[in-house]
N, C-alpha and C positions, 0 to 999 in steps of 0.2 A: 222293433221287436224287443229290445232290450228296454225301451219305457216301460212296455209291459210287464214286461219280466219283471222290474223292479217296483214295480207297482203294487202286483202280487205277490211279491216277495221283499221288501224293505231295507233287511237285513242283509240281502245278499251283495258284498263287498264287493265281490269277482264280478258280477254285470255292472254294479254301478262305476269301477274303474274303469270297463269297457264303455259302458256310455257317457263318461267324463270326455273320454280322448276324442270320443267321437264328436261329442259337442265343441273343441276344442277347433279339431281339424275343420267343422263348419263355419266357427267364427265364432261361435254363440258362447260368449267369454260371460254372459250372466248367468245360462244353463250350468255351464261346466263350474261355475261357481258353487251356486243351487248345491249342483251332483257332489261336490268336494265336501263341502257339508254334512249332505247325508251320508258320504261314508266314514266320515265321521264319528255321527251321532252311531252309525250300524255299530260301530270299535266300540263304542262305552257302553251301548244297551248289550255287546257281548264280552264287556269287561275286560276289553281288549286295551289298557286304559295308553299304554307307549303306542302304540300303531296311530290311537285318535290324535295323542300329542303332536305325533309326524304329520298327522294330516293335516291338524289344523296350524302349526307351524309353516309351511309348505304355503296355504292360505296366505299367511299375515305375509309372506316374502311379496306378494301384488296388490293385497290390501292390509298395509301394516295398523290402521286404524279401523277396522271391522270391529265394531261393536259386542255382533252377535261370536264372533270368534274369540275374542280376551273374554266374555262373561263365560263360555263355556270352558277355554282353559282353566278360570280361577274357579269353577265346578270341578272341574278334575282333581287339579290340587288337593281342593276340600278332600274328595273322595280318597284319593290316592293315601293321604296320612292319616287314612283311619284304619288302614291294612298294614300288617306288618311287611316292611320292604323283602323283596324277596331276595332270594341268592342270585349270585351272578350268571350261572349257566340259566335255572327258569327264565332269568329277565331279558338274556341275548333271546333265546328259543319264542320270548312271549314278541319281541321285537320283529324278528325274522318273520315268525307264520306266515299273518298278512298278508306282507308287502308281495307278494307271487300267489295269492288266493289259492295257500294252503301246503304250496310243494318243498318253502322251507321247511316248512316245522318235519315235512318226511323227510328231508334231506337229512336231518340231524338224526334220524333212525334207522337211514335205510339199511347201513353198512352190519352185512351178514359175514357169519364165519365162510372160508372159503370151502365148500363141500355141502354147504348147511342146506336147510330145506328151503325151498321158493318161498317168498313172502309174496303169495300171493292174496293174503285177505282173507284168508281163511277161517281164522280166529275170530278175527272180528266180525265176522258175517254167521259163526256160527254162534257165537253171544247174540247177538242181534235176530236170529231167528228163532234159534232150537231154545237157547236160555230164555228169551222173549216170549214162549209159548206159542210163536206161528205155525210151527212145522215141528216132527218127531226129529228125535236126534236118527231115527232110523232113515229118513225120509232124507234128512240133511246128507247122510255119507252115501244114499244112493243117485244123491241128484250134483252131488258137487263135480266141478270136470277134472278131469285126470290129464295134465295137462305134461303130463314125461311121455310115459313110453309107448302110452297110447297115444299119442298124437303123430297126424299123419301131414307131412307135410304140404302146402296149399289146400289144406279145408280150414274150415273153420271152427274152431271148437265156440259151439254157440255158450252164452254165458249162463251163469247159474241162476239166472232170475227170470231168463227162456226156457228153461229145464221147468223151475215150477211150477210155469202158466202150463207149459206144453200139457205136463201131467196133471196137472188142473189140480195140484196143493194149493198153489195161493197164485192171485191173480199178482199182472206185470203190476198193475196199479197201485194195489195196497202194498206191495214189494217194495217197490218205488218211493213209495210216501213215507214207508218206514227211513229209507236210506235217506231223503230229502232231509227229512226232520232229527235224524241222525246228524250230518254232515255239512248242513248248510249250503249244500251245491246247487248252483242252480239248474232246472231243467228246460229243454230242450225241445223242439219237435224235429228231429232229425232230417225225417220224410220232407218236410218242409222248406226246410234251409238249400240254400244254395252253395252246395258245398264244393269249395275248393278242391277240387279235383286233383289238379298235379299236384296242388300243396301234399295231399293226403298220397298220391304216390311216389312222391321225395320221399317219403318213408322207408323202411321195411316191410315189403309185403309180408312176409311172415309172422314179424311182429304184432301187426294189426287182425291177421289171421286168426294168430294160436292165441292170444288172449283179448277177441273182439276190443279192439278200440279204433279209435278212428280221430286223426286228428284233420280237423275240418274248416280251421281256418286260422287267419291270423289278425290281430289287433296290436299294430303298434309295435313294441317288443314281447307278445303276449301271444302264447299259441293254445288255441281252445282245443279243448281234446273229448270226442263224448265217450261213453262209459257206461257200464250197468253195474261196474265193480269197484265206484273209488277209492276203495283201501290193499291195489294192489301194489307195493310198492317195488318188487322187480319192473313191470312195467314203468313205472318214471323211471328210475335210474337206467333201464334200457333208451326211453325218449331223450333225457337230458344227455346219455350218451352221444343224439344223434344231433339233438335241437339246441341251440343257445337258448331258447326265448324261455322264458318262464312261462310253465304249465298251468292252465285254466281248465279246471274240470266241471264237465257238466255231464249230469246223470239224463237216459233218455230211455226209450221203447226199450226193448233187449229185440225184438221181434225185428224192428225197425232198425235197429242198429247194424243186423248182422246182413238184412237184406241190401242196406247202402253198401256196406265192403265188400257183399258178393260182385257187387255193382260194378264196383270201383276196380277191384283187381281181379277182372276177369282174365 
């Protein structure tokens, strides 16, 4: 699943680290090579240029003489002194992202005033639609979930990109490909997978309830999470609450997503 994945998607960092370990854990030390590589090259085509140095560093520690890894360090180099160095916070924050596909760089944001309003994604999902020209800004404050006082414990508040299809503003689809292309997450067929069951009821029922997510499996020290909303960042800081592993998000159906949780925490 995950060759595929990265097949059709190149760039995405988060499945090629999953399919690294997994090649790893087969034996297949030329694969997982291969895969170290191109997550690599994915860091520098998104200018991610410390994340590639770690990766390809990390490389030369089993093949200190790799050809194709020293010609693309002294390509970074070049690259790197043609930019002005940046500050010390940007270059920890540019460091961090990466390495957990995506959930540092929110760590370094998540902390809200104590009282303050949910970070739930709001903002950024209403640039992304209403500023974007998909949807009316009217259309946006009738469909987004209200997710305080209306919320009724053990249902599910379906997400906001199941609201759109339902009312037939914009399909799950082109919703979807906005966020993908936004985000860089990879997607999913939820319906499909074989999903960890108790892993996903180790959880909080409620958690996974009140703001559909679903965490569905695990890789390594790597817990994959899907989602229709990647930019909620109460929900990590609730997960990271619960989970050590570093969070992996992958964007999926909204339709699909909320019918596997009904599933799961009957």
């Amino acid at each position: 699943m995950f060759e595929v994945i990265t097949q059709t998607q190149p760039l995405d960092y988060q499945s090629l680290e999953i399919l690294k370990e997994a090649y790893l854990k087969l034996g297949r030390q030329q694969d997982a090579l291969a895969t170290s590589k191109r997550i690599a090259s994915a860091y520098v085509q998104l200018g991610q240029l410390s994340s590639a140095i770690l990766e390809y560093e990390s490389i030369l520690q089993g093949h200190p003489d790799d050809p194709d890894v020293r010609t693309a360090l002294a390509q970074i180099e070049q690259k790197a002194t043609s930019f002005a160095a940046p500050t010390p916070a940007a270059e920890s924050e540019q460091v961090q992202a990466p390495r957990d596909g995506g959930t540092a760089r929110r760590k370094i944001a998540v902390e809200a005033p104590v009282g303050g309003p949910v970070e739930d994604g709001r903002d950024v999902m209403y640039k992304l639609f209403v500023d974007g020209k998909h949807i009316s800004a009217m259309d946006f404050e009738a469909t987004w979930p209200k997710h305080d006082s209306e919320y009724v414990p053990g249902q599910i508040v379906d997400p906001f990109l199941y609201v759109l299809a339902h009312r037939q503003l914009l399909s799950s689809e082109t919703a979807l490909k906005i966020l993908c292309d936004r985000t860089r997450c990879g997607y999913i067929l939820i319906e499909k997978y074989d999903v960890d069951v108790e892993l996903a009821r180790s959880f909080p029922r409620e958690l996974c309830q009140r703001w559909c997510v679903l965490p569905f499996d695990r890789m390594g020290k790597s817990l994959m999470v899907a989602t229709a909303n990647p930019f909620n960042k109460h929900v990590v800081r609730e997960l990271e609450k619960v989970s050590q592993n570093r969070l992996i998000w992958y964007l999926t159906q909204p339709q699909e997503l909320s019918k596997t949780i009904r599933k799961i925490f009957r």
